[in-house]
Structures are given as C-alpha cells and as structure tokens.
C-alpha positions in Angstrom: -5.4 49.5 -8.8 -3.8 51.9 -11.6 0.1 51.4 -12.1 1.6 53.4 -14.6 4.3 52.3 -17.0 5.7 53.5 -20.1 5.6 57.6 -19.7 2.0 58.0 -18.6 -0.3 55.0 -19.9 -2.4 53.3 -17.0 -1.9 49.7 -16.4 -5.2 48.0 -14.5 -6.3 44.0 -13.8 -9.7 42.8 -14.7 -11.5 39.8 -15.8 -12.7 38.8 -19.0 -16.5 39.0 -19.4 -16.8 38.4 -23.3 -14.4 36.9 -25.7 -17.3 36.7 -28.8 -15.5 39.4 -30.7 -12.9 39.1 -33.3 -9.4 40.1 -31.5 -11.4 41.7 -29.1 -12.7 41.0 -25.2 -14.9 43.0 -23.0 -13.1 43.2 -19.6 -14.9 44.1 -16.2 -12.7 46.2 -13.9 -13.2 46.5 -10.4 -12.2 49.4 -8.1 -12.7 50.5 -4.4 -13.8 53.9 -3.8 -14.4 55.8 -0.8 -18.2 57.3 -1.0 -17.7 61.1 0.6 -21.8 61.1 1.8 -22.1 57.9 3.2 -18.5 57.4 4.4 -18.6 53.3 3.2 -15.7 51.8 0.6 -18.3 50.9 -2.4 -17.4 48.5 -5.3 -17.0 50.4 -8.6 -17.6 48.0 -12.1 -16.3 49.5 -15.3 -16.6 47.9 -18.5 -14.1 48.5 -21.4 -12.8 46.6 -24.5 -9.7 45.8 -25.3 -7.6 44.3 -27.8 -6.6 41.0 -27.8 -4.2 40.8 -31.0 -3.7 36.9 -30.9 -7.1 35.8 -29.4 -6.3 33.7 -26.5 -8.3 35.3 -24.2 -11.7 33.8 -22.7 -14.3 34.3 -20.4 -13.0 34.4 -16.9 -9.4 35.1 -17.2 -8.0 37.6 -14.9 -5.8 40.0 -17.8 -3.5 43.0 -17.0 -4.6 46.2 -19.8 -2.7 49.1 -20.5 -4.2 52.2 -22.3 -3.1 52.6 -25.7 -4.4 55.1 -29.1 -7.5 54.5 -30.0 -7.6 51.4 -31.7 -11.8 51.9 -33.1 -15.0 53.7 -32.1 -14.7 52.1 -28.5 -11.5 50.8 -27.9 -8.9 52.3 -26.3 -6.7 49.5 -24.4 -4.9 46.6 -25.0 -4.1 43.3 -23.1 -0.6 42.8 -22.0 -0.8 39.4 -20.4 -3.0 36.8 -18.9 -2.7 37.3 -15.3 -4.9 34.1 -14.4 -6.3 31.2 -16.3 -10.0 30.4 -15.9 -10.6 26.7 -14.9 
C-alpha cells in the first residue's frame, strides 16, 4: 500500500531483510498486483535500502519508509518507525 504524506513522498510498510550495514537495512516490500494476461492478483517483492539513522532496526521487523533525496548510489528512503518488533 502507498500513502502519501508530506507534499508528494510515498510512504510504504515492509520488513527488514538485512541490518549488516552501517545505518542502513535492506527492506523487502510486498505489493498485490493485478496481472492483465492471466487475470490472477500476483505477489510483487521489491527490494530497496533505506536509512536507518540510529540503528535499531533488525532482521524481521515490520518498518514504515518514506522516500526521501538521494541519500548514496542506492538509497533513496528512509525509515520512519518500527511498525512491528521481530520475536
């Protein structure tokens, strides 16, 4: 789901994948799409990094990201909160 706050910067929900990065986590977002040939709702995965200023992300949180500047080569959002815990 894509919200948008702020003016015009997208706000999505994914989980943490990868926290091995310095201030930085790999988050897998999930989406439902409609596939036009087959008529069937198919899972879409995307994988992005975002930027986790104090580092208190880990693997299996559920985090809400909103787009921001581009922060290096790759990254282009940033967490806003921890949605979910992992156990």
């Amino acid at each position: 789901m894509v919200r948008r706050e702020r003016g015009q910067r997208k706000v999505v929900v994914g989980r943490v994948v990868s926290d091995k990065m310095d201030k930085t986590v790999i988050v897998q977002i999930e989406r439902l799409i409609h596939h036009s040939e087959y008529n069937k709702i198919v899972r879409s995965r995307t994988r992005v990094k975002a930027h986790d200023e104090a580092n208190q992300c880990r693997v299996g949180d559920k985090v809400r990201l909103m787009e921001t500047r581009p922060l290096s080569r790759e990254k282009r959002w940033r967490v806003v909160e921890i949605v979910e815990k992992a156990l």
